[in-house]
Each structure stands twice: as C-alpha cells, then as structure tokens.
C-alpha positions as YAML, in Angstrom:
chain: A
units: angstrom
residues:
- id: 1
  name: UNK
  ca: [-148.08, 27.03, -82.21]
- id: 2
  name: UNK
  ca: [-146.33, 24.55, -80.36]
- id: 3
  name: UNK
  ca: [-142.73, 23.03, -81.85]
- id: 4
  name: UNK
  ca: [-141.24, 19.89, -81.24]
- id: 5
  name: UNK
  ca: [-137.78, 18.88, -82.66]
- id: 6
  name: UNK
  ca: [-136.93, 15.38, -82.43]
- id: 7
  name: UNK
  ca: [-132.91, 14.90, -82.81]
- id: 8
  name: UNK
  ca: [-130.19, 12.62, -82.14]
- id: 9
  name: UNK
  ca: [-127.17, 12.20, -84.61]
- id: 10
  name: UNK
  ca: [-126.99, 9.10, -84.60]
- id: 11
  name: UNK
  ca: [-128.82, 6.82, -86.98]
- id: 12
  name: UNK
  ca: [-131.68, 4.68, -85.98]
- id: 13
  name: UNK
  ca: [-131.88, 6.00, -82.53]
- id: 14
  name: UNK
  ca: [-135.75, 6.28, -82.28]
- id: 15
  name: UNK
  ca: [-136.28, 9.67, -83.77]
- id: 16
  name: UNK
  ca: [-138.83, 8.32, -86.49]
- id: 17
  name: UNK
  ca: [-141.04, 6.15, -83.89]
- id: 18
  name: UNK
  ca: [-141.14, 9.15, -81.52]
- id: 19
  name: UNK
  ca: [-141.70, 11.63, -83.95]
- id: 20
  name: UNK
  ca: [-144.67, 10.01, -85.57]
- id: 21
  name: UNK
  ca: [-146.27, 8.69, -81.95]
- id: 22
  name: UNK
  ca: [-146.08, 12.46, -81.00]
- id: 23
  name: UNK
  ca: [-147.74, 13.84, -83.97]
- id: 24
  name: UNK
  ca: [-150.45, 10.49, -83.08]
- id: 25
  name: UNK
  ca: [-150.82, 11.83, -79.59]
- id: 26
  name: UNK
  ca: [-151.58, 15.59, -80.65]
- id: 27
  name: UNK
  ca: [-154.15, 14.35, -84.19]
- id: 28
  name: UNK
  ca: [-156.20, 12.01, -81.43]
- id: 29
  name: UNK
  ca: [-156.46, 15.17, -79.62]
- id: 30
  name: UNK
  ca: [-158.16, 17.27, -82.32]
- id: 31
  name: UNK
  ca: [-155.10, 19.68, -82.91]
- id: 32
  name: UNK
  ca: [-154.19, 20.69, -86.67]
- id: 33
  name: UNK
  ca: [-150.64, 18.84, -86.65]
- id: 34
  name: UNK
  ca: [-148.04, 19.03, -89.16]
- id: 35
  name: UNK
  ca: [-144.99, 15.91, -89.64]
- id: 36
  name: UNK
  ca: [-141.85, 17.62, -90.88]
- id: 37
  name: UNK
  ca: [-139.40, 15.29, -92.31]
- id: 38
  name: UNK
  ca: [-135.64, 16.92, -93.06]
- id: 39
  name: UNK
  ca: [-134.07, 13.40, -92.80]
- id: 40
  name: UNK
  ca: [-133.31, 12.91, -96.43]
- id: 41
  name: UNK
  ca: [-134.23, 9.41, -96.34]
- id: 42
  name: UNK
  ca: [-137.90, 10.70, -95.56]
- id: 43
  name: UNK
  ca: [-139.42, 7.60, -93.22]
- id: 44
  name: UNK
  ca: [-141.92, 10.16, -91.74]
- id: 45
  name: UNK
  ca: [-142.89, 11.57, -94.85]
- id: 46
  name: UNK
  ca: [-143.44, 7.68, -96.46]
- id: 47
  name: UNK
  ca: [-145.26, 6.57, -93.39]
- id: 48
  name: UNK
  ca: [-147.65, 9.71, -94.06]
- id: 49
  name: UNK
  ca: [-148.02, 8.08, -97.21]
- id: 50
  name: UNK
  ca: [-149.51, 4.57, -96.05]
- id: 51
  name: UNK
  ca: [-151.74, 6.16, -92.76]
- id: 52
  name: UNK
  ca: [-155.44, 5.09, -93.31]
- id: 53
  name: UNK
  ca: [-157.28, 8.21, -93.96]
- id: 54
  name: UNK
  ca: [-160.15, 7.18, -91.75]
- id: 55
  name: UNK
  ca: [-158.03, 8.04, -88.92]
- id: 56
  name: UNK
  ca: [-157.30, 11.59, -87.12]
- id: 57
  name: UNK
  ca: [-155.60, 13.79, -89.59]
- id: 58
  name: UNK
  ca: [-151.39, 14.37, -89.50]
- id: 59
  name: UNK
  ca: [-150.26, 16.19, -92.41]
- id: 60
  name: UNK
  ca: [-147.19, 17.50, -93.99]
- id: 61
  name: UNK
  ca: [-145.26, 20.48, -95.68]
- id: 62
  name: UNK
  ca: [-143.17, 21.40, -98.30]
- id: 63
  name: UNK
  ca: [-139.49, 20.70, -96.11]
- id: 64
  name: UNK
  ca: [-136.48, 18.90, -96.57]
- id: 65
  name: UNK
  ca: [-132.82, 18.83, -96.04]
- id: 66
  name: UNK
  ca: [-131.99, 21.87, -98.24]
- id: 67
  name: UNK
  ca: [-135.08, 23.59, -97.14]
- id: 68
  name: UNK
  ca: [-136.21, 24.54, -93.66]
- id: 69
  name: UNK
  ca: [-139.58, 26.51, -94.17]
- id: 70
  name: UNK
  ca: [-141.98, 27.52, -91.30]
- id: 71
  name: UNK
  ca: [-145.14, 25.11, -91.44]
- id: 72
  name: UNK
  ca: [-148.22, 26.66, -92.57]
- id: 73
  name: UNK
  ca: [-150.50, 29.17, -91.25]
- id: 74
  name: UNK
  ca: [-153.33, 27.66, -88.67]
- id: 75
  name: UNK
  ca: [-151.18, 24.79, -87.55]
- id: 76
  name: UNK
  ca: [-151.34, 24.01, -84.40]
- id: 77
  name: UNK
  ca: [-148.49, 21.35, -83.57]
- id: 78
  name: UNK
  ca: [-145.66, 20.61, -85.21]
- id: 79
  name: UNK
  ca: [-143.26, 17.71, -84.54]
- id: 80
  name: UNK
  ca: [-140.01, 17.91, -86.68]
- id: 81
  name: UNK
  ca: [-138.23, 14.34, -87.39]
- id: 82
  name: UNK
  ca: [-134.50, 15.39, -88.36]
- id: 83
  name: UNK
  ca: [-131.84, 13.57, -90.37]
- id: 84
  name: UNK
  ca: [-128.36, 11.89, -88.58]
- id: 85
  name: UNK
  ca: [-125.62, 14.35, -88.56]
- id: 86
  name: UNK
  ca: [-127.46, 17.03, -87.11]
- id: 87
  name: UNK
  ca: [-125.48, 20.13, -85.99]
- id: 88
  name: UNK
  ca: [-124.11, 23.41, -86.93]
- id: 89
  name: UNK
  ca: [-126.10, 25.65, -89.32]
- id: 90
  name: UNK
  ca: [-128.76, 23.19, -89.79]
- id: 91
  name: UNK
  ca: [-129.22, 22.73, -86.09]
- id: 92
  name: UNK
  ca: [-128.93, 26.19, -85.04]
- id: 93
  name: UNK
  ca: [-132.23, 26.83, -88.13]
- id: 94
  name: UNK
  ca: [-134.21, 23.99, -86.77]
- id: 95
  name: UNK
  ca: [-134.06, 25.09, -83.32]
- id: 96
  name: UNK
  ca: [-135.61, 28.67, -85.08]
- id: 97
  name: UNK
  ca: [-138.48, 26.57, -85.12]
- id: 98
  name: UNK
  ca: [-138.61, 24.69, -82.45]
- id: 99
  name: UNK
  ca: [-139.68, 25.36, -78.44]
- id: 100
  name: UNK
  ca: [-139.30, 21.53, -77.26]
- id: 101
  name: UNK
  ca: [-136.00, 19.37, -78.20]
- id: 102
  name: UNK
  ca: [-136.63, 15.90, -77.46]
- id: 103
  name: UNK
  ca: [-133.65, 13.75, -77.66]
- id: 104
  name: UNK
  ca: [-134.07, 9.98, -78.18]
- id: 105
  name: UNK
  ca: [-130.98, 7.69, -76.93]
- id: 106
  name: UNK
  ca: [-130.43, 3.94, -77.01]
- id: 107
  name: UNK
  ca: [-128.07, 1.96, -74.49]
- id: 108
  name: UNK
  ca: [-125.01, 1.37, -76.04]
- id: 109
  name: UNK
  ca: [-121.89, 2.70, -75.72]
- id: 110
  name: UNK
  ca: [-121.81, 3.70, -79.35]
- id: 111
  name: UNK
  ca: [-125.21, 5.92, -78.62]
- id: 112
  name: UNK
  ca: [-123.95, 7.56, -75.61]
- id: 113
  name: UNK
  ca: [-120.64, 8.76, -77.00]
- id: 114
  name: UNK
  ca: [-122.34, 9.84, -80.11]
- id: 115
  name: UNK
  ca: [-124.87, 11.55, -78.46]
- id: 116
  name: UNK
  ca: [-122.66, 13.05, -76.34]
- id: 117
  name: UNK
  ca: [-121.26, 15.55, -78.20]
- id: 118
  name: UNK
  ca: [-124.46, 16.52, -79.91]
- id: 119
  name: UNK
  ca: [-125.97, 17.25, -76.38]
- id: 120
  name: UNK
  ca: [-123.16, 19.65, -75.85]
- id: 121
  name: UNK
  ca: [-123.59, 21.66, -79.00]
- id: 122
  name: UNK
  ca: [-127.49, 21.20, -78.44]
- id: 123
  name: UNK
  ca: [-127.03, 23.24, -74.93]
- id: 124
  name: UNK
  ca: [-124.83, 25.40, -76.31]
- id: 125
  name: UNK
  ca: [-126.88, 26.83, -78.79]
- id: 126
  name: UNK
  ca: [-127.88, 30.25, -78.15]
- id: 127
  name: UNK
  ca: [-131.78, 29.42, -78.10]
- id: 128
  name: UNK
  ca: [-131.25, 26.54, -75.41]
- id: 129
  name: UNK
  ca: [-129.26, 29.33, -73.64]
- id: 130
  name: UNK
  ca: [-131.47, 31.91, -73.72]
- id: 131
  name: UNK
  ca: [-134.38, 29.39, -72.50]
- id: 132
  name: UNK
  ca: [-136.32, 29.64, -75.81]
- id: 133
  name: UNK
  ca: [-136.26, 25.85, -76.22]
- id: 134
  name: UNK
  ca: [-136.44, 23.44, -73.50]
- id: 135
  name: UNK
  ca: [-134.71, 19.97, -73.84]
- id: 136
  name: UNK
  ca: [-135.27, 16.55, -72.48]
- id: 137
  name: UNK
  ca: [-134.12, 12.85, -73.12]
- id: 138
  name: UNK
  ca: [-135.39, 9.60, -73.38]
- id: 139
  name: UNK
  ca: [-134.69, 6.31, -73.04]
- id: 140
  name: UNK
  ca: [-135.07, 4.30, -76.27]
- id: 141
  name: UNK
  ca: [-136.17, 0.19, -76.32]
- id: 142
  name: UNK
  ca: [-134.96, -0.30, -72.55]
- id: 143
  name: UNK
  ca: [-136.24, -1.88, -69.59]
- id: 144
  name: UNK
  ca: [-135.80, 0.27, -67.05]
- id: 145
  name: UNK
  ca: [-134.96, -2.17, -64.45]
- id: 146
  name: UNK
  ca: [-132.04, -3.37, -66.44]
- id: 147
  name: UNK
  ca: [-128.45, -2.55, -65.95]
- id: 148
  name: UNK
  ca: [-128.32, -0.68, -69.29]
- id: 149
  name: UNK
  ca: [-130.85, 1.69, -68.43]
- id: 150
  name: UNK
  ca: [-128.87, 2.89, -64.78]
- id: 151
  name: UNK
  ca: [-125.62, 3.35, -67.15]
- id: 152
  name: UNK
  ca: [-128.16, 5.19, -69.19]
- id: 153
  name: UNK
  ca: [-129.28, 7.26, -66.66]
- id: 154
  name: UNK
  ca: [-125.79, 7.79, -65.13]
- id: 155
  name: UNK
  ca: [-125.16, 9.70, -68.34]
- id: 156
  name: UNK
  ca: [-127.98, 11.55, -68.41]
- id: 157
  name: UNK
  ca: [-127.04, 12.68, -65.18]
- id: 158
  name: UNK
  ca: [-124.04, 14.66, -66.74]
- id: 159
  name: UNK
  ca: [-126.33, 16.79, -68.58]
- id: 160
  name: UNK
  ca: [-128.60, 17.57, -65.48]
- id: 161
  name: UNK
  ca: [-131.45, 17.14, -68.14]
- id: 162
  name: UNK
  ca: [-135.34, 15.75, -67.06]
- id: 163
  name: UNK
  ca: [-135.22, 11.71, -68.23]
- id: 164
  name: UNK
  ca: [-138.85, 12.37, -69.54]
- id: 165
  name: UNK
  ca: [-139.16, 8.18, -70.21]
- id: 166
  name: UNK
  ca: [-137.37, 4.74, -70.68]
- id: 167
  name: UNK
  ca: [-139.92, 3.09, -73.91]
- id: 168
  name: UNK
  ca: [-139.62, -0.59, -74.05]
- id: 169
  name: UNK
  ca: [-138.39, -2.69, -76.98]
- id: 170
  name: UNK
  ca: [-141.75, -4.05, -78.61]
- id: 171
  name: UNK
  ca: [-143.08, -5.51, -81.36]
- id: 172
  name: UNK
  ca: [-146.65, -2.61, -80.67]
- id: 173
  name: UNK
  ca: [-144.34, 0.00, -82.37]
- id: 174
  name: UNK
  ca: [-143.38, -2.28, -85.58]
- id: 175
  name: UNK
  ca: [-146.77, -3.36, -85.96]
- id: 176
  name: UNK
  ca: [-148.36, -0.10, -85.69]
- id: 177
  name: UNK
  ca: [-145.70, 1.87, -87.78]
- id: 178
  name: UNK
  ca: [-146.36, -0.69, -90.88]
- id: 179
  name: UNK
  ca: [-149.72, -0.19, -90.86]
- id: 180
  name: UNK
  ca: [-149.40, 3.44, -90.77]
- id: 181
  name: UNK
  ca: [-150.62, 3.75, -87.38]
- id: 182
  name: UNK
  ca: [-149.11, 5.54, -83.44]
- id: 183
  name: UNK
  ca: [-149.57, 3.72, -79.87]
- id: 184
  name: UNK
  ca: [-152.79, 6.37, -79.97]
- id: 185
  name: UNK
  ca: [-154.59, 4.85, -82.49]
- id: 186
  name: UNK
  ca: [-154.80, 1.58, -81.44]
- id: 187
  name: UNK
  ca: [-157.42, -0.01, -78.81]
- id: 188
  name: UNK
  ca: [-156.11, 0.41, -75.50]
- id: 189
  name: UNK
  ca: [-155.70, -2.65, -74.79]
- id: 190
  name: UNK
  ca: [-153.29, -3.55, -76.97]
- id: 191
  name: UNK
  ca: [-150.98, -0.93, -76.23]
- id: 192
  name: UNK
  ca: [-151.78, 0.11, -72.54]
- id: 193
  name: UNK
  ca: [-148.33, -0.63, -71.09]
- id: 194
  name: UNK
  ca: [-146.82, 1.48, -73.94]
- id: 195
  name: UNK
  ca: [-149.18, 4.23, -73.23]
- id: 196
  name: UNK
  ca: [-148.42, 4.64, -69.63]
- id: 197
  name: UNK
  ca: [-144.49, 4.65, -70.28]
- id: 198
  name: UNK
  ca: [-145.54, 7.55, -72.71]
- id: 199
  name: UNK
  ca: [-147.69, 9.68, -70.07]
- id: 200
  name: UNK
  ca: [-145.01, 11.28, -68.73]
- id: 201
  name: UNK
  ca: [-143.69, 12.42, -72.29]
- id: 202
  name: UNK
  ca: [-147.77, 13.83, -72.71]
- id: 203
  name: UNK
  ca: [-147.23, 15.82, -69.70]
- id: 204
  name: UNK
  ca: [-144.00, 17.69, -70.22]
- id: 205
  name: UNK
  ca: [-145.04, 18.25, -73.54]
- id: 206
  name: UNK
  ca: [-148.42, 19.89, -72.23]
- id: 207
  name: UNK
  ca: [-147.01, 21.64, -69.59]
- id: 208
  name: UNK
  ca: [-146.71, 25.40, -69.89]
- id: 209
  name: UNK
  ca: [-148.15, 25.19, -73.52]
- id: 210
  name: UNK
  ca: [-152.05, 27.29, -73.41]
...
C-alpha cells in the first residue's frame, strides 16, 4: 500500500487541493484509493460527498481527529488530508501510516515561519529519521518566476528538502473542487498547464513504489 500524508500547520495552506488532486491522479489510474480526512472541519470528506459517481472511484474510511485507524484491507493508495495544528502525538501516529509527507507552503512570511517549526519536528520524528517516510515540499499558488517564489525557495533550501513543484494560483482548482472534480478529471485541455506543473509531483510519488 502506498501512504501519503499531506501536512502543514497552518490553515489554508493547500493541503485540501493537493490532497484531493492526488487521490484524482491515483483513481484515473485504476488504483483502489482511499481520502482520509482528520481535519475536523472535514473539506475532503464533504467534497467526497458532491464527486459525480460516473467518475473513477475515491473513497473513504471511518477516521477523524480522535481516531486514526489503518484504511481498509485491499486499498491500494491512500492520501491522508490532516487538520492545522499538526504535531506531537497526533503527528508522530499519522506518520505510522504514512511512507510519503508532502508538505504544501504558500509565500508569505506568515507561512514560512509557521511552517518552519513544523518542518523541524517533521524531520525529527523518529520515522523521518530512520528513512521510513520520505518528505518533500511544494510551492503553493506561486509563479515561479516571481520574487516570492526565490524567497520561497531560499527557505526551502534550509531544510535541504527536494522542491517537488511551485502550482500556480488558478481559478482550474476552484472550478474543479466545486464540482467535485481533480486537474485529472478534466479534458486536457483545460487544465494542461496545471498538469505539467504537477508531473513532477506524479514522479516522485511513483518512484521507488512497485
């Protein structure tokens, strides 16, 4: 089975648009995927709710914020969208589950600092350590050839961790979330910038999985 935790501890920092684009990629694929949703606000859980059932299948599990439970038997991929706040205990039992950390950050000086310190208890967690889990970044609504995104990767650099993407800020991801949709079920022409900024996610994510 193959794991992926999306965190950041900071609130609306991307971890709900990357979370459910993942588990997009991996259903368009054919793979049994399960959404986990420990944020107690739920967004990927209620955006399960509204996806057309005509398209490839993501489903869900009985988790939550008080309850971290392995996903089901037979699942293939699981992407795990996590609450603000994340650390200690909770952190350290997510990881249990997890073998890919994917940390979502935004440009702002507010982001950074936050995310910071959570990248320092992330790689000091004993299955980071140990190599168990791997862990990379990326950029969230940024044009890479912007100012913002070299301070962005300037701190990034601090962490010597792999800058995986910089996604743009678009209007594809709105649209697509509200009608319960990912970047991988639309026609490819409407989303085929957004799909090449996201190749390089797909292939660290495949990598070294069989």
């Amino acid at each position: 089975m193959k794991a992926f935790l999306v965190a950041n501890p900071k609130g609306g920092s991307g971890k709900s648009t990357l979370a459910t684009n993942l588990a997009g990629y991996f259903a368009n694929r054919g793979n049994e995927v399960m959404l986990g949703d420990i944020d107690r606000q739920q967004s990927s859980r209620e955006w399960l709710g509204i996806r057309p059932f005509e398209l490839p299948t993501i489903d869900t599990w009985e988790i939550g914020h008080d309850n971290i439970a392995r996903p089901p038997k037979g699942t293939s991929h699981v992407v795990l969208d996590t609450p603000a706040g994340l650390h200690g205990k909770m952190l350290e039992r997510v990881l249990k589950l997890s073998s890919r950390v994917i940390v979502p950050v935004q440009p702002s000086l507010f982001d950074m600092l936050a995310t910071r310190h959570f990248l320092s208890e992330l790689l000091s967690e004993k299955a980071v350590r140990k190599g168990k889990a791997d862990v990379a970044v990326i950029g969230m609504r940024v044009d890479a050839r912007t100012r913002a995104a070299g301070e962005l990767e300037r701190f990034f650099a601090t962490f010597e961790l792999p800058v995986l993407a910089y996604l743009r800020d678009t209007q594809v991801y709105v649209q697509a979330t509200a009608a319960g949709m990912t970047l991988f079920d639309l026609p490819r022409s409407r989303a085929e910038r957004d799909l090449e900024q996201w190749q390089a996610i797909i292939d660290w994510a495949e990598v070294g999985h069989a």
